[in-house]
C-alpha positions in Angstrom: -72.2 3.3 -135.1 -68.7 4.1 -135.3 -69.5 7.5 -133.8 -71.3 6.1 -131.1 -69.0 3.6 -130.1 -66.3 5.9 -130.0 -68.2 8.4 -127.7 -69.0 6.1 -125.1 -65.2 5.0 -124.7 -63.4 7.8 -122.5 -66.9 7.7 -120.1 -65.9 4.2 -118.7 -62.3 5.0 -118.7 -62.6 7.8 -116.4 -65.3 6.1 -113.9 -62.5 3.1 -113.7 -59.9 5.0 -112.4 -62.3 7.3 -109.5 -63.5 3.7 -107.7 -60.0 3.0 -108.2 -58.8 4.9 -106.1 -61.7 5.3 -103.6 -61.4 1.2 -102.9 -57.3 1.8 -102.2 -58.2 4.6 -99.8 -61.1 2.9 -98.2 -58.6 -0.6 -97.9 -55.8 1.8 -96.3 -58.2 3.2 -93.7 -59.6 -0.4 -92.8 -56.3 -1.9 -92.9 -55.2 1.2 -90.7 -58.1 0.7 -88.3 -58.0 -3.0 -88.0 -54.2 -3.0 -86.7 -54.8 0.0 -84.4 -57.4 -2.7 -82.6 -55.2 -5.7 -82.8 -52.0 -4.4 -81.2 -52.3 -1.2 -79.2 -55.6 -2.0 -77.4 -55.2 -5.3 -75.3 -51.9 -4.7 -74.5 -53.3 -0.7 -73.1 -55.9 -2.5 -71.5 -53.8 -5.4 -69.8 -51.0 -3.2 -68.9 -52.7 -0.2 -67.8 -54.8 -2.3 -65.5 -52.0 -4.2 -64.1 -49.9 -1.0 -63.1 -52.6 0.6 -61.7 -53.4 -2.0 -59.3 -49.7 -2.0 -58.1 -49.4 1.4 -57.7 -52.4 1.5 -55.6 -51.3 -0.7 -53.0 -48.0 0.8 -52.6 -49.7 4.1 -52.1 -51.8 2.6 -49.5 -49.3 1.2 -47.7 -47.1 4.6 -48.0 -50.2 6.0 -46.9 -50.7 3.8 -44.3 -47.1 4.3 -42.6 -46.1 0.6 -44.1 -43.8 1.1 -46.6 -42.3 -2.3 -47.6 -38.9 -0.6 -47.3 -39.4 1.6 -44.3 -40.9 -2.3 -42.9 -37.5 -3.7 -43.9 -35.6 -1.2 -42.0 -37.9 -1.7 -38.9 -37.4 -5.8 -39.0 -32.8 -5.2 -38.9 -33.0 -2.8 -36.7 -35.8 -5.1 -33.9 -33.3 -8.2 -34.7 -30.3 -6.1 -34.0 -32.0 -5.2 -30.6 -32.5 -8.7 -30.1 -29.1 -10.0 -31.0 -27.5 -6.8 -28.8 -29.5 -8.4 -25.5 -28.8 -11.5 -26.3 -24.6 -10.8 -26.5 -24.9 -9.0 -23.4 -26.7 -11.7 -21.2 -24.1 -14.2 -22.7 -21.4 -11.9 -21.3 -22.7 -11.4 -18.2 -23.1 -15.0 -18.1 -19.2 -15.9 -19.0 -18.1 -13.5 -16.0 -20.3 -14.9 -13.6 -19.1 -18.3 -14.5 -15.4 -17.6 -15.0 -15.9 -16.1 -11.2 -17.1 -19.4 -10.6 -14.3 -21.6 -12.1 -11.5 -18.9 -10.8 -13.1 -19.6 -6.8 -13.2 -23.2 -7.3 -10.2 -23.4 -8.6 -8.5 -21.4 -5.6 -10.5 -24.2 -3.0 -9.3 -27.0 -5.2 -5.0 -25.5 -4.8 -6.2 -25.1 -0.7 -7.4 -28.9 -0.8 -4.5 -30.0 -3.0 -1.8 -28.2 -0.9 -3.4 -29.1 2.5 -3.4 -32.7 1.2 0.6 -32.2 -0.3 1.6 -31.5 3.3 0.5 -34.7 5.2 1.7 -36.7 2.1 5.3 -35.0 2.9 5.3 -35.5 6.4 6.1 -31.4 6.6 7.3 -30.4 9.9 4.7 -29.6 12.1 2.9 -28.9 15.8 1.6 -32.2 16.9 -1.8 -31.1 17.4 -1.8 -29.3 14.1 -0.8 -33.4 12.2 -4.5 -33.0 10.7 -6.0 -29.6 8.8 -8.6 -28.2 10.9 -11.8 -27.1 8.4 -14.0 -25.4 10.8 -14.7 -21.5 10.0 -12.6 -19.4 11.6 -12.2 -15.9 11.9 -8.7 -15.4 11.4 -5.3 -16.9 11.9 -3.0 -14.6 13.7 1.2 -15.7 12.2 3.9 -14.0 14.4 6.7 -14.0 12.3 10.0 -15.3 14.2 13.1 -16.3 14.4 15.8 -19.0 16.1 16.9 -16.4 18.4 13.7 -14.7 19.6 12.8 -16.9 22.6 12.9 -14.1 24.9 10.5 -12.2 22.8 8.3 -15.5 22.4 7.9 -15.3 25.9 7.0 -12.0 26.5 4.8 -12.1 24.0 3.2 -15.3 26.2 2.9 -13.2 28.9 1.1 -10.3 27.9 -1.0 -10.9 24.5 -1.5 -14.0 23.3 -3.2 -16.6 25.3 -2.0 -19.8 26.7 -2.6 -23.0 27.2 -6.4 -23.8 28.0 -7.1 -19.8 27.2 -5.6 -20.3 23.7 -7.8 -23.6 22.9 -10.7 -21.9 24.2 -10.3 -18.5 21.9 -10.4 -20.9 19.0 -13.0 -23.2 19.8 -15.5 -20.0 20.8 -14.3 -17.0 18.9 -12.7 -18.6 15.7 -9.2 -17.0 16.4 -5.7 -19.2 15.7 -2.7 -17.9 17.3 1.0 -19.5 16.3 5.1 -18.8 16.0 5.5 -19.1 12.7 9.2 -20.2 11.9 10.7 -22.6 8.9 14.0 -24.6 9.7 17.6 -24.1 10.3 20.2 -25.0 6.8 20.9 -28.1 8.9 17.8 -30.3 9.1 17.5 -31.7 12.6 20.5 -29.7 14.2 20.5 -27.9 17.7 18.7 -24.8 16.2 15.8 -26.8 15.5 16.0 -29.2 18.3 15.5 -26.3 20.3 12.5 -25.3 18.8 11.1 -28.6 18.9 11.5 -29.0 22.8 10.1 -25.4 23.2 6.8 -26.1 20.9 6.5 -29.9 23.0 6.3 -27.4 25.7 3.6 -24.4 24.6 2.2 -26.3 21.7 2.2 -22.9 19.9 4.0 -23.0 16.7 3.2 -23.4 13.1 6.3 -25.0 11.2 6.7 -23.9 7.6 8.7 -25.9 5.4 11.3 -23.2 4.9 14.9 -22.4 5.6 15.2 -19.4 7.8 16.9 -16.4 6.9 16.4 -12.5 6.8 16.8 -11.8 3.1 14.2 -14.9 3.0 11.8 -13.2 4.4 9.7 -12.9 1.1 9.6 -16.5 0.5 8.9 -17.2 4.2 5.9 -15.0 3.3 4.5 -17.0 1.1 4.8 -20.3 2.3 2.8 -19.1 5.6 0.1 -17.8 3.6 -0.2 -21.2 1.8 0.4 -23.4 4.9 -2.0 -21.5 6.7 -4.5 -21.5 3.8 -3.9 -25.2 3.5 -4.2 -26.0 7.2 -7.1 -23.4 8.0 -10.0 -22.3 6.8 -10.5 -18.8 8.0 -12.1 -15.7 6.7 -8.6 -13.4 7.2 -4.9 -14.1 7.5 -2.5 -12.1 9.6 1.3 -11.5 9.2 2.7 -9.8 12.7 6.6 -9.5 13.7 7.5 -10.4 17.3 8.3 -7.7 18.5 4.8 -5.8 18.4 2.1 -5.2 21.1 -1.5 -6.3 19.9 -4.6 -6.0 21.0 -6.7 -9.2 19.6 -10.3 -8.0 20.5 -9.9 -4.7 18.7 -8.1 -6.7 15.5 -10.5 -9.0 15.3 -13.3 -6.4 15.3 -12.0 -4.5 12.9 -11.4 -7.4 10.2 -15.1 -8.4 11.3 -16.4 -4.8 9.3 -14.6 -6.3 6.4 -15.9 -9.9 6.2 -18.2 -9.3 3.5 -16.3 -7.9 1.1 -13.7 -9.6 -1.3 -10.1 -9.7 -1.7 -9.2 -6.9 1.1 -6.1 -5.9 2.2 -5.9 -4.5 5.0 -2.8 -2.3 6.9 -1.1 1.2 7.4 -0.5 1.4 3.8 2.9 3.7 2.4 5.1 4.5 -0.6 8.4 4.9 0.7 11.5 5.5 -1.3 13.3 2.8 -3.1 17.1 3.2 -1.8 19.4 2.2 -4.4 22.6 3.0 -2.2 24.1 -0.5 -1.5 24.7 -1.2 2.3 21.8 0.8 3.7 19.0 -0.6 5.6 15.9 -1.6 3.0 18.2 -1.4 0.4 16.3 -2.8 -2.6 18.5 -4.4 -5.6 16.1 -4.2 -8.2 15.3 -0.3 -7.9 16.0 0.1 -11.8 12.1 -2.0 -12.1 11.0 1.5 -9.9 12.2 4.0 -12.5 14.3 7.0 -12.1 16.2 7.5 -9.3 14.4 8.9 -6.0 11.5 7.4 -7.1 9.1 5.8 -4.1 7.3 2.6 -4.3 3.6 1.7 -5.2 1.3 1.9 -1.7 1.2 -1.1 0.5 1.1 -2.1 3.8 3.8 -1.9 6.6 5.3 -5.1 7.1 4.8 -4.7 11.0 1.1 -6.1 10.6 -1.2 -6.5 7.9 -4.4 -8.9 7.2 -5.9 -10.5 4.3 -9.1 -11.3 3.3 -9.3 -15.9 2.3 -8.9 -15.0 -1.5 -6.2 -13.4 -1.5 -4.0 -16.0 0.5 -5.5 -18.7 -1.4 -4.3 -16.7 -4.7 -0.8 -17.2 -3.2 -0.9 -20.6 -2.8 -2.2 -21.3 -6.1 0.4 -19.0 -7.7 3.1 -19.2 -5.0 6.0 -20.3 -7.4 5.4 -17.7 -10.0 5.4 -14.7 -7.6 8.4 -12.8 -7.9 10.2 -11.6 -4.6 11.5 -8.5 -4.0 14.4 -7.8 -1.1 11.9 -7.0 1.4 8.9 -9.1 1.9 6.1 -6.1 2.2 6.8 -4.5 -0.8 6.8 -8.8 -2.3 3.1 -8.7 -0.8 2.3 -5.4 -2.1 3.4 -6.3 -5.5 1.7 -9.7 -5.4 -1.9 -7.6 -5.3 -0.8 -4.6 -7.7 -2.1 -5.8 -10.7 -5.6 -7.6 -8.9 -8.7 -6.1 -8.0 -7.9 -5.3 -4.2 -9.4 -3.1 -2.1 -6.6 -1.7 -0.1 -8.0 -0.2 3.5 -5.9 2.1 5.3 -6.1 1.4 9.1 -3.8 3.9 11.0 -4.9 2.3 14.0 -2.6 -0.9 13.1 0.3 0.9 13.7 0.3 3.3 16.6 3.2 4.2 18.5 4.3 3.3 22.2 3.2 5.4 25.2 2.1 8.0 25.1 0.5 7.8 21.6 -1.1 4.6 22.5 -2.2 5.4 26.2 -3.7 8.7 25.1 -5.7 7.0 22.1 -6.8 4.3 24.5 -7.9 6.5 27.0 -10.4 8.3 24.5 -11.7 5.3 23.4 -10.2 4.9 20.3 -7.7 1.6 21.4 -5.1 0.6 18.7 -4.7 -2.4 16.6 -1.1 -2.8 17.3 1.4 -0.8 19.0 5.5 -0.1 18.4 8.1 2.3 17.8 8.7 3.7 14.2 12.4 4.0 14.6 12.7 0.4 15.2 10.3 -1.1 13.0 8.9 -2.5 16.3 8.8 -1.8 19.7 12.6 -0.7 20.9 13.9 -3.4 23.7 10.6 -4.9 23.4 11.8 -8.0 25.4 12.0 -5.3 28.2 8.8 -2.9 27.5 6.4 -5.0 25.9 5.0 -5.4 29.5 4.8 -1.7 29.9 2.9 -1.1 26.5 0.8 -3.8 27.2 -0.6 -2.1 30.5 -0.6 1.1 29.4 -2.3 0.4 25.8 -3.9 -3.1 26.1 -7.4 -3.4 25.7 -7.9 -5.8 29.3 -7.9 -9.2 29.5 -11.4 -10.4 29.3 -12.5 -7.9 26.5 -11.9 -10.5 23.6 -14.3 -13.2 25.8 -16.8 -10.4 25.8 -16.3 -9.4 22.0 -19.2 -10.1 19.2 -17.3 -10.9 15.9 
């Protein structure tokens, strides 16, 4: 029994510890399996599906030429297009308008002015006492003075029309022929007592509220351009001295090429030299503006005859009182247009000389503007050749009745 018993004993002990450690490992490897399953396989299914799905679609699109970023790009650069256009028409559309406000503004000074001079009673030609609006073509000033009645008249008798002629070439062909002259320092004296009696008796002079003077000839200038402006309404405005010969038909011809464009200027344009010397002829105080000495001036027009287009004499008006004047008056109007878009036209036919210059011109068919001598800054003795000049040079008398402006 006891042999037995003690036989059987290490047996079980042995068997014990083999299940032992089969049911550990066999526990390990399930507990091993089981958490493989729980964690690692739904989130590789989940995920894996998810990405692949993405990345698909972006590779179509890539694929496609739609790349969301590419797309992007495209869309800023179509609205920049946009916007771009957009700022352009609205610029176009601020120059068009400020073109707008800058003419209305010039008719409103015209109106303004035309209706400052009947409020002030301004000195004037009876039959100018009310502004005349009808078109014209152009108003012709002869620049003169208190003691040019002999040139007045020969001016009467050979160029400019008179009496019912002179009503008749503004009624039909638009043109407005005056003396243009300010007043003596004494208001009322003899000086202007005699121009009074002598306008009673031609009816041709256009009174400018200005007190004569040569080295005023700047101002006297300007407050033709606005009187005339104000008084007016023609398409070109005309500065001539007395003491030139001038053909009307072939000025108002020539202008008439020029109607449709703006702001012109039109003369025999130069640059001579400024002449610092004191007590010379032309002598200009202000030549240090010019630069260095023996420097010449910018280009503009002789101050024998020049024309301007409506604009630019309504820009004077509006800005008379801030122009600045110079010594003589057509460097004043040269410098009024330096800094403005101006088309400056160079017309040598406005200034051609006396006979023969102007007699062999005419005679080839090419007649001149205006006629007079260089070394005078007009014609020389004009009171006493004018006559000559005008039959020798002048276009005839009925060729600005048979003119088409």
């Amino acid at each position: 029994m006891s042999l037995k018993s003690r036989g059987e004993q290490p047996s079980r002990s042995v068997i014990s510890q083999k299940w032992t450690l089969l049911l550990c490992l066999g526990s390990f490897c399930c507990g091993l399996l089981f958490t493989t399953r729980m964690w690692a396989v739904p989130e590789s299914k989940g995920l894996t599906r998810t990405t692949t799905a993405v990345e698909a679609e972006s590779l179509k699109l890539v694929y496609e030429g739609c790349d969301p970023k590419m797309l992007h790009l495209k869309d800023v650069k179509r609205e920049s297009n946009a916007i771009f256009g957009e700022v352009s028409k609205t610029h176009h559309a601020i120059k068009t308008l400020d073109k707008t406000i800058s003419n209305l503004e010039m008719e409103l000074a015209a109106a303004r002015a035309a209706q400052e001079s009947i409020l002030s009673g301004s000195p004037q030609s009876s039959e100018d006492s009310k502004p005349v609006r009808r078109k014209n073509l152009m108003v012709v000033g002869i620049n003169t003075a208190f003691s040019s009645r002999k040139r007045r008249d020969s001016i009467r008798a050979t160029w400019m029309p008179q009496g019912e002629k002179r009503r008749k070439l503004e009624e039909e062909k638009g043109i407005i022929i005056r003396f243009v002259i300010g007043h003596s320092a004494t208001v009322g004296g003899i000086l202007d007592r005699a121009i009074e009696a002598e306008d009673r008796k031609h009816g041709d002079f256009l009174r400018l509220d200005h007190v004569e003077g040569y080295l005023e000839l700047s101002a006297k200038t300007k407050t033709y351009f606005a009187t005339a402006v104000a008084l007016w309404d023609a398409e070109f405005y005309i500065k001539v001295d007395d003491d030139v010969h001038v053909n009307i038909a072939t000025l108002g011809e020539t202008l008439a090429r020029h109607r449709k464009k703006p702001r012109v200027y039109v003369g025999c344009m130069k640059s001579g030299p400024v002449l610092a010397q004191k007590g010379v002829r032309y002598h200009e105080p202000e030549y240090w503006k010019f630069g260095e000495s023996g420097n010449k001036y910018f280009r503009h027009a002789t101050g024998q005859l020049y024309a301007i287009s409506k604009d630019l004499a309504s820009y004077i008006s509006v800005n008379q009182h801030v122009l600045h004047k110079y010594a003589n008056e057509d460097v004043s109007l040269g410098s009024w247009f330096i800094g403005l878009d101006v088309e400056h036209i160079d017309d040598r036919r406005l200034c051609c000389g006396t006979p023969p210059d102007c007699e062999w011109k005419a005679q080839a068919g090419n007649i001149c503007v205006a006629s007079f001598d260089w070394t005078c800054a007009g014609i020389c003795r004009s009171v006493d050749r004018i006559k000559e000049v005008h039959r020798r040079c002048g276009e005839g008398e009925n060729a600005v009745w048979k003119a088409a402006f």
